[in-house]
C-alpha positions as semicolon CSV with decimal commas, in nm:
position;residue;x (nm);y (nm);z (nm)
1;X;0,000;0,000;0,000
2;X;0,135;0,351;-0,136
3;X;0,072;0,617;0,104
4;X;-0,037;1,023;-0,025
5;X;0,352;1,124;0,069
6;X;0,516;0,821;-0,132
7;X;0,327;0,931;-0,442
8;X;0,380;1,323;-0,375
9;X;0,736;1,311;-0,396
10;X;0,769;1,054;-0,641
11;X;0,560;1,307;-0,883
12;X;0,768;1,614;-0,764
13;X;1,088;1,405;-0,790
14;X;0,997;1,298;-1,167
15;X;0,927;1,636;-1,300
16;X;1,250;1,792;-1,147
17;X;1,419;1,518;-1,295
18;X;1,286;1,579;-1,607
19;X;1,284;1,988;-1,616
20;X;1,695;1,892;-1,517
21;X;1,743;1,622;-1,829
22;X;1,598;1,920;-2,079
23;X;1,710;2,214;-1,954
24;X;2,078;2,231;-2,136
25;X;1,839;2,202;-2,458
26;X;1,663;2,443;-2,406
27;X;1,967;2,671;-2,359
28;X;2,109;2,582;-2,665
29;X;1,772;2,586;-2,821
30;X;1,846;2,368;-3,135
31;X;1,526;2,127;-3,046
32;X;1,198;2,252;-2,989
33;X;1,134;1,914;-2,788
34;X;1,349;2,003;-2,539
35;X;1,153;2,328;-2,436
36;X;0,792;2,185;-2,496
37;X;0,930;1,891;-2,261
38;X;1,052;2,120;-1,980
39;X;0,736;2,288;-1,989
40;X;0,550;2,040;-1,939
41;X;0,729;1,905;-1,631
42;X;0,693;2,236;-1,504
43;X;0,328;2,248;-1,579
44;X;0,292;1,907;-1,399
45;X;0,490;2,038;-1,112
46;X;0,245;2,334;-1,039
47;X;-0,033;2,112;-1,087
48;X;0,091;1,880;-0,799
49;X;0,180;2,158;-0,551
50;X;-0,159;2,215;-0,590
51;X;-0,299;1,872;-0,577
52;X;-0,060;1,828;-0,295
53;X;-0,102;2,155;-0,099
54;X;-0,225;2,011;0,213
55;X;0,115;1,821;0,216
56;X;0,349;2,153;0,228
57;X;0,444;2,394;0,491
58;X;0,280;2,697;0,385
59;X;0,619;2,901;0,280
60;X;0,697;2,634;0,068
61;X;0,410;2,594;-0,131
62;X;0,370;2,957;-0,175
63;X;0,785;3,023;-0,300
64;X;0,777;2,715;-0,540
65;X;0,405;2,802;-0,680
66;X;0,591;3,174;-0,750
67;X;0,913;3,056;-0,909
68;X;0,746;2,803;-1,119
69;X;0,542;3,033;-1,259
70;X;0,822;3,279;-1,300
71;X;0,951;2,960;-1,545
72;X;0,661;2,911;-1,709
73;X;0,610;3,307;-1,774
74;X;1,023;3,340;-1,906
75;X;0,969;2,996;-2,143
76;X;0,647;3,126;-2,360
77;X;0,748;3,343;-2,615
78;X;1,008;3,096;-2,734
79;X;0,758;2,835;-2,742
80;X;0,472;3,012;-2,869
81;X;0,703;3,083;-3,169
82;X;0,792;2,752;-3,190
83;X;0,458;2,672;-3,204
84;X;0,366;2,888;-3,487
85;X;0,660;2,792;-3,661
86;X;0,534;2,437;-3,681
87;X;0,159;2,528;-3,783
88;X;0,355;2,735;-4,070
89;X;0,488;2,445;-4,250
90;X;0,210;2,274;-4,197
91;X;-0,054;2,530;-4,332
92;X;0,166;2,630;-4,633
93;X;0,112;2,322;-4,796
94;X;-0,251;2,390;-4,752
95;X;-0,229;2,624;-5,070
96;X;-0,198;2,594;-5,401
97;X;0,214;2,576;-5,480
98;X;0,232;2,886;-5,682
99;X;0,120;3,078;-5,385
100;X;0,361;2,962;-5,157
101;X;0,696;3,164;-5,225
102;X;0,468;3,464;-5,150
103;X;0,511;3,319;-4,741
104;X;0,864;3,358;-4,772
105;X;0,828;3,718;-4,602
106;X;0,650;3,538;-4,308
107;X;0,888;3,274;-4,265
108;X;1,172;3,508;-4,226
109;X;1,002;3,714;-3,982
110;X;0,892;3,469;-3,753
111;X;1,239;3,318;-3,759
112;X;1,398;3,654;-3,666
113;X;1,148;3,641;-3,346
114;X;1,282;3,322;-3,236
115;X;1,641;3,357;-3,266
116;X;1,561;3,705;-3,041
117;X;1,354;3,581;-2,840
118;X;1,574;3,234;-2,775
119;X;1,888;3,457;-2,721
120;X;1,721;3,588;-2,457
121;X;1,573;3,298;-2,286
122;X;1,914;3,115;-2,290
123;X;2,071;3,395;-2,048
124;X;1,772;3,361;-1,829
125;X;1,794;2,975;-1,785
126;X;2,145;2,994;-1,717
127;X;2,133;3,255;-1,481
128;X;2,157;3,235;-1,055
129;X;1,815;3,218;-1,046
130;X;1,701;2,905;-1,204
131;X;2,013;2,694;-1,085
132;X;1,922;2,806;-0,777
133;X;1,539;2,706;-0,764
134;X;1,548;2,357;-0,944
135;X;1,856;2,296;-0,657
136;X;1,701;2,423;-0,371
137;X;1,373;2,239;-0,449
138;X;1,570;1,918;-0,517
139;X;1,705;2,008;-0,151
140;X;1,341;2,040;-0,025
141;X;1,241;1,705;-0,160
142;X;1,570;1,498;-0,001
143;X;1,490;1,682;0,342
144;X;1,079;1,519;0,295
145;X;0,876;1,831;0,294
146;X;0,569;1,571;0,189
147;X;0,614;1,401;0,531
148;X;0,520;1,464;0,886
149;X;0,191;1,600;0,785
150;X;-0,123;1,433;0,943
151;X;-0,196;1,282;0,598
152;X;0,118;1,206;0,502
153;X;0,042;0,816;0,570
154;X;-0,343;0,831;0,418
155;X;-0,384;0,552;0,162
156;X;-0,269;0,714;-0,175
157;X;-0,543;0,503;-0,359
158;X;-0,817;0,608;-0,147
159;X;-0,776;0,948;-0,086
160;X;-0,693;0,962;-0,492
161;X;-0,951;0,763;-0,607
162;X;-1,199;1,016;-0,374
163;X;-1,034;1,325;-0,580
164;X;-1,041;1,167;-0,885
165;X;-1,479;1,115;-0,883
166;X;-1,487;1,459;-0,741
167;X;-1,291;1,596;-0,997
168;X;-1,487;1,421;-1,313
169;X;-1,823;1,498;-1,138
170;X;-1,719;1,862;-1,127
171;X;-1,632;1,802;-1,558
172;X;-1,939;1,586;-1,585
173;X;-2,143;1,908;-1,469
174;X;-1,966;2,174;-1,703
175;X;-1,952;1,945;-2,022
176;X;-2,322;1,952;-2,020
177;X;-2,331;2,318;-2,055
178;X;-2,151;2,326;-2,385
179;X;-2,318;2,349;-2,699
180;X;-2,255;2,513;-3,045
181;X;-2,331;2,842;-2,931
182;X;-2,121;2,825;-2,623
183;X;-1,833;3,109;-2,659
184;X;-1,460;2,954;-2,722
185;X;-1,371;3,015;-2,362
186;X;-1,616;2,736;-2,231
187;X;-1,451;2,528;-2,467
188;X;-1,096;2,632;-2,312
189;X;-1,220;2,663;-1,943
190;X;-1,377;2,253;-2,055
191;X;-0,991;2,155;-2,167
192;X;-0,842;2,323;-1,842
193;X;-1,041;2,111;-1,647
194;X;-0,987;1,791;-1,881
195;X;-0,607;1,846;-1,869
196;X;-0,619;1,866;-1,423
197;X;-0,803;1,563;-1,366
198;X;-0,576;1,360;-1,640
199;X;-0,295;1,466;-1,431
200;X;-0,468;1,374;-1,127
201;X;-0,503;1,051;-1,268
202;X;-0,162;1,059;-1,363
203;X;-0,027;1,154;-1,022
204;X;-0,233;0,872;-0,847
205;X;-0,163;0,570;-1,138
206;X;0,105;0,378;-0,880
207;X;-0,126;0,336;-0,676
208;X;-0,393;0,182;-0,880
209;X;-0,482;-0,130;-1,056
210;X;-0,383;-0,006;-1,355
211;X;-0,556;-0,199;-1,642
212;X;-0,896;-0,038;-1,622
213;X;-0,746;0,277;-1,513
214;X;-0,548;0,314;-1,815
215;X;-0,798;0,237;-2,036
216;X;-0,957;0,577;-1,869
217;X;-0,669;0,748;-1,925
218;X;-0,577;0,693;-2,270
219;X;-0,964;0,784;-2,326
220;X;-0,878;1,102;-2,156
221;X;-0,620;1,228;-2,301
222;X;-0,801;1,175;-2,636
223;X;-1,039;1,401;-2,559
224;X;-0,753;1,653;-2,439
225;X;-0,578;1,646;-2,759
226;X;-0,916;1,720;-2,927
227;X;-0,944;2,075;-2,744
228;X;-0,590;2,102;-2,742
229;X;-0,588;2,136;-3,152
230;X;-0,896;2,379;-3,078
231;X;-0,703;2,617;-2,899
232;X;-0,413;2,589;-3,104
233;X;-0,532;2,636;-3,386
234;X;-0,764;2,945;-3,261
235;X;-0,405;3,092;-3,074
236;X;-0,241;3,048;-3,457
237;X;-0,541;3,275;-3,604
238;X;-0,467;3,535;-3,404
239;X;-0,126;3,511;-3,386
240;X;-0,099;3,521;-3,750
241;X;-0,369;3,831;-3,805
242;X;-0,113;4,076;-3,563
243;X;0,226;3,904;-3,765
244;X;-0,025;3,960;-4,105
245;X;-0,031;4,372;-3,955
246;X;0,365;4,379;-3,900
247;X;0,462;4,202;-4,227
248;X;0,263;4,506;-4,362
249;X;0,400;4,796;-4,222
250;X;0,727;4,597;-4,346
251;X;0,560;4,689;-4,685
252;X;0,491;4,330;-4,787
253;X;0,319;4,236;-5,130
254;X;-0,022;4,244;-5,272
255;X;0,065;3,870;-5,326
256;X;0,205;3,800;-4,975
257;X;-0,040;3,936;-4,809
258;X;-0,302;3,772;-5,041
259;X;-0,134;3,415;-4,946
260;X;-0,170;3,495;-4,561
261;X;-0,542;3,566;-4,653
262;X;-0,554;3,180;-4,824
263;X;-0,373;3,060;-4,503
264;X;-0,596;3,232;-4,227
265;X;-0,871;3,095;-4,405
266;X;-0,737;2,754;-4,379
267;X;-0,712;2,827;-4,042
268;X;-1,091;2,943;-4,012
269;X;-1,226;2,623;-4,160
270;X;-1,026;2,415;-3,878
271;X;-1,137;2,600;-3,635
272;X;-1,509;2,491;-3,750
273;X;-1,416;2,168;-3,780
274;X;-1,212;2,109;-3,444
275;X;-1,522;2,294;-3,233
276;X;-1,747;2,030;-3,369
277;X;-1,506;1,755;-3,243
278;X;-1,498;1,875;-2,924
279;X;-1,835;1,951;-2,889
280;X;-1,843;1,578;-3,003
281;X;-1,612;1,460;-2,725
282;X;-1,758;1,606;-2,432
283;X;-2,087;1,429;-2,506
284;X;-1,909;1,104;-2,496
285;X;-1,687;1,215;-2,187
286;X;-2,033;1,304;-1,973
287;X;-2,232;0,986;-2,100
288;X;-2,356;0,725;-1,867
289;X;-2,106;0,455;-2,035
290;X;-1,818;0,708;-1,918
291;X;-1,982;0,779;-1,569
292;X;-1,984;0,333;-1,536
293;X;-1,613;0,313;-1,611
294;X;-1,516;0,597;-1,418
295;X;-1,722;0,448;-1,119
296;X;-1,620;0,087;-1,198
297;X;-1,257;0,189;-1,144
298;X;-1,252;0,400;-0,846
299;X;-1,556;0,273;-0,654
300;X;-1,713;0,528;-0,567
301;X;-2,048;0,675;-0,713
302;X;-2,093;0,977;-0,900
303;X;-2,315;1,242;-0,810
């Protein structure tokens, strides 16, 4: 039996491990992996402080919630370039061919962004600052900040499979107020949620019997990538309509801006499409076949 401390630190302890492994990548920059993989750890991380608030002196949850965000904040504009970067080759093969020289003025743009913006970000990940809060929070974990707490030694698979129903009860009851209508946000506000109880699950899997549970999970995380091309692909819109405004103060061509008119509408159309997914995937995620598997696994009954 896995108590709620043995799983806390073996989460925190995996994500530092990981944010460690990528960070010289992301200081050399070379590999967008290396930075989408970093922030992810560090997403999970602040997730888990969370989850695992009740765990932490008070000073401690407070400094690490700050710093991490402080990464997170410092990271974005690198990978939000990245990001856009990625959807460019993608999209420009969504036009005809004799269109797509006319990008050129884009690509060179957003490539001058990046190499700024990475320049940047490599001085800030090698500075005092983050050396000294991924070491003094490895520190925190060897000294057991998750122990000594009155629920240090609560049965991780109870007390998670208790959060876990709460959690999807709480998504059960928002995914039936989506519709067609329902204003992008919902949509977003729907994937936040999503994304928290996979890592929930995530968090709690040692713990579990983890056939039926993973079955969950894959399901899950299905339905996360769904709304996670939804708000990419809405972020690229308007990401491209303020680079579309720059390239033309930068006095770009009738024809280059006509080909970032082809390529927004590209993006308009998947937008339609992905909504209608989702939309889609939420009905499936609140139905009673989900609510059965979800109370099959953990046991308890959903209200």
């Amino acid at each position: 039996m896995m108590n709620l401390s043995e799983i806390a630190r073996g989460v925190f302890q995996t994500q530092l491990q990981a944010m460690q492994m990528h960070l010289e990548g992301c200081i050399k920059g070379s590999d967008p992996i290396h930075l989408h993989d970093l922030r992810v750890a560090n997403r999970r991380t602040r997730a888990a402080l969370i989850e695992f608030k009740e765990l932490l002196p008070e000073d401690i949850f407070q400094n690490y919630q700050q710093d991490f965000r402080w990464i997170h904040q410092v990271t974005g504009e690198v990978r939000d370039l990245d990001v856009v970067l990625s959807y460019y080759q993608i999209l420009r093969k969504e036009i005809p061919k004799s269109w797509r020289p006319h990008l050129k003025p884009l690509h060179v743009l957003l490539n001058k962004k990046r190499m700024i913006a990475q320049e940047e970000l490599s001085g800030i990940l090698q500075s005092d600052r983050v050396i000294e809060i991924l070491e003094s929070w490895s520190d925190s974990l060897e000294k057991g900040i998750t122990t000594g707490n009155s629920l240090s030694l609560e049965d991780a698979r109870e007390y998670g499979s208790l959060r876990i129903v709460k959690r999807y009860s709480k998504l059960q009851k928002r995914g039936q107020d989506l519709s067609k209508k329902a204003p992008a946000e919902d949509y977003h506000d729907f994937r936040i949620m999503v994304k928290k109880l996979r890592y929930l699950m995530e968090f709690f899997r040692p713990s579990m019997d983890q056939e039926e549970f993973d079955k969950i999970r894959g399901n899950l995380k299905a339905v996360q990538d769904t709304y996670g091309v939804f708000q990419d692909t809405e972020i690229q819109l308007l990401n491209l309509r303020e680079l579309s405004g720059e390239i033309f103060e930068l006095d770009a061509s009738v024809d280059t801006m006509l080909a970032l008119g082809q390529v927004l509408g590209v993006l308009e159309k998947r937008l339609s499409q992905a909504k209608k997914k989702c939309l889609k995937q939420a009905y499936w995620l609140i139905s009673d076949a989900s609510v059965r598997s979800f109370q099959s696994c953990f046991q308890y009954p959903i209200d």
